[in-house]
N, C-alpha and C positions, 0 to 999 in steps of 0.2 A: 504494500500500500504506500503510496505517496506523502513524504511528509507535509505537502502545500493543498490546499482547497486546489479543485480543477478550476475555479476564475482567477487563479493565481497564475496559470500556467499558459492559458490560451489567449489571446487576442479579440476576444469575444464579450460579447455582455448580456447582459436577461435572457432572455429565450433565445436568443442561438445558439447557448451552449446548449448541447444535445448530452454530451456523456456523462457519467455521475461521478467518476471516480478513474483515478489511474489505479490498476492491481498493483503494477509492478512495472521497472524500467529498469534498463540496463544502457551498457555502451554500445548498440544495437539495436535495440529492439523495444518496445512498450507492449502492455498489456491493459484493455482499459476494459469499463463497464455499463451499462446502462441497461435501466427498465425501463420498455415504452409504458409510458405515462399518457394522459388524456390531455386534450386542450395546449400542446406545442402547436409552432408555427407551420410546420407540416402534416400534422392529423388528418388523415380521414375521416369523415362524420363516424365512422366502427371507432375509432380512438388508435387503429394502425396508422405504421405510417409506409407508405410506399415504397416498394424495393431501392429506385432511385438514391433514396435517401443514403443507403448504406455506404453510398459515394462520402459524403459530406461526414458519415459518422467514421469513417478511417482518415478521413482529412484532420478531420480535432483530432484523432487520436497520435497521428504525425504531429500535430503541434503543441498536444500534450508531450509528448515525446522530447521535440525541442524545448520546451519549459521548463520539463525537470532537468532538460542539458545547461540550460541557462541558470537557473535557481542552484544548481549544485554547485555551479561554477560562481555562485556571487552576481550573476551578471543579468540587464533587464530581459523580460519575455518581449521580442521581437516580433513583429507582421512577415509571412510567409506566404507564399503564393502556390495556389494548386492548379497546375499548368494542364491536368488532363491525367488519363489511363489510356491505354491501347485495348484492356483489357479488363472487363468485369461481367464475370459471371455469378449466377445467383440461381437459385434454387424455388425461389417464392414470386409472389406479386407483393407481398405484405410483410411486415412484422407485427406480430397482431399486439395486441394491448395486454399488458401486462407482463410481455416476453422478456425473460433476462436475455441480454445479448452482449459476447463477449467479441474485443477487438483485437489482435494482434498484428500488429505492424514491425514490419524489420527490416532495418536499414541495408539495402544491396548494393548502393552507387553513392556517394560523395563527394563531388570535386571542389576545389578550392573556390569557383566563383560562385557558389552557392547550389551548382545545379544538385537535385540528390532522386532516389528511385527509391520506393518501399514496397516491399511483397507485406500483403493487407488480407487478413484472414478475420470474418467477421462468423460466428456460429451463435445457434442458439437453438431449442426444444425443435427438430425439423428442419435448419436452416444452415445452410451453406451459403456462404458466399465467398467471392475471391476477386483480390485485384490485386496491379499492379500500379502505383500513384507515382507519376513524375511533378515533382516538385522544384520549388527555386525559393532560397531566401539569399538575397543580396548582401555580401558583408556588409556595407553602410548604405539601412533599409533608410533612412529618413533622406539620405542624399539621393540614394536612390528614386525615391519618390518626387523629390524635388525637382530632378533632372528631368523625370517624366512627364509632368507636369506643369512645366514651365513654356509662357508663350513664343514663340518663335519670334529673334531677332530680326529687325530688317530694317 
């Protein structure tokens, strides 16, 4: 279990954090948690929430992941970008209400400008799912953003 609340760790606020907890984290790999709950920003009128989603619930748990890399090191939780999958497969149309669903995420690719690759394994009562998450967090995210957003000299 994680010594920080999960609003500690992600980049997130109110109802977009989706997961409940980190299990457990290494220099690798993360392990996180959640029970679908009723009345989130993604709910079905049943109280599941859509397969889709399972995209965005191994995305927090990569940036759960980088939190506890940052909080262990002393250093702030940073914005991250999730650039896509090539690949995700699932097993459901739904996660139904009240499913405990577990996340495991392990880091496969890291290179120095940020880019990285995570094999994403989400299970629960009947549930398989799988991906593969290409991600990017810029060493200097605020410059980074600056740069990006700034209007063209002329």
């Amino acid at each position: 279990m994680s010594r920080w609340p999960i609003a500690e760790l992600l980049p997130h606020a109110g109802n977009m954090i989706l997961i409940d907890e980190v299990l457990r984290f290494g220099d690798d790999d993360v392990e996180t948690r959640l029970t679908v709950h009723p009345g989130g920003l993604f709910n079905q009128a049943d109280g599941s929430l859509p397969a889709w989603v399972g995209i965005e619930l191994m995305a927090q748990s990569v940036a759960a992941y980088a939190g506890c890399q940052a909080r262990q090191a002393g250093l702030p939780v940073e914005l991250g970008f999730l650039l896509g999958t090539r690949k995700y497969e699932c097993n459901v149309e739904c996660f139904p209400l009240g499913a405990e669903l577990h996340i495991q995420a392990t880091r496969t690719l890291q290179d120095d400008n940020g880019m990285g690759v995570f094999e994403c394994r989400l299970s629960g009562p009947g549930i398989e799912v799988f991906a593969r998450l290409n991600v990017f967090r810029p060493p200097q995210v605020a410059s980074y953003l600056q740069e990006q957003f700034q209007e063209p000299q002329s």
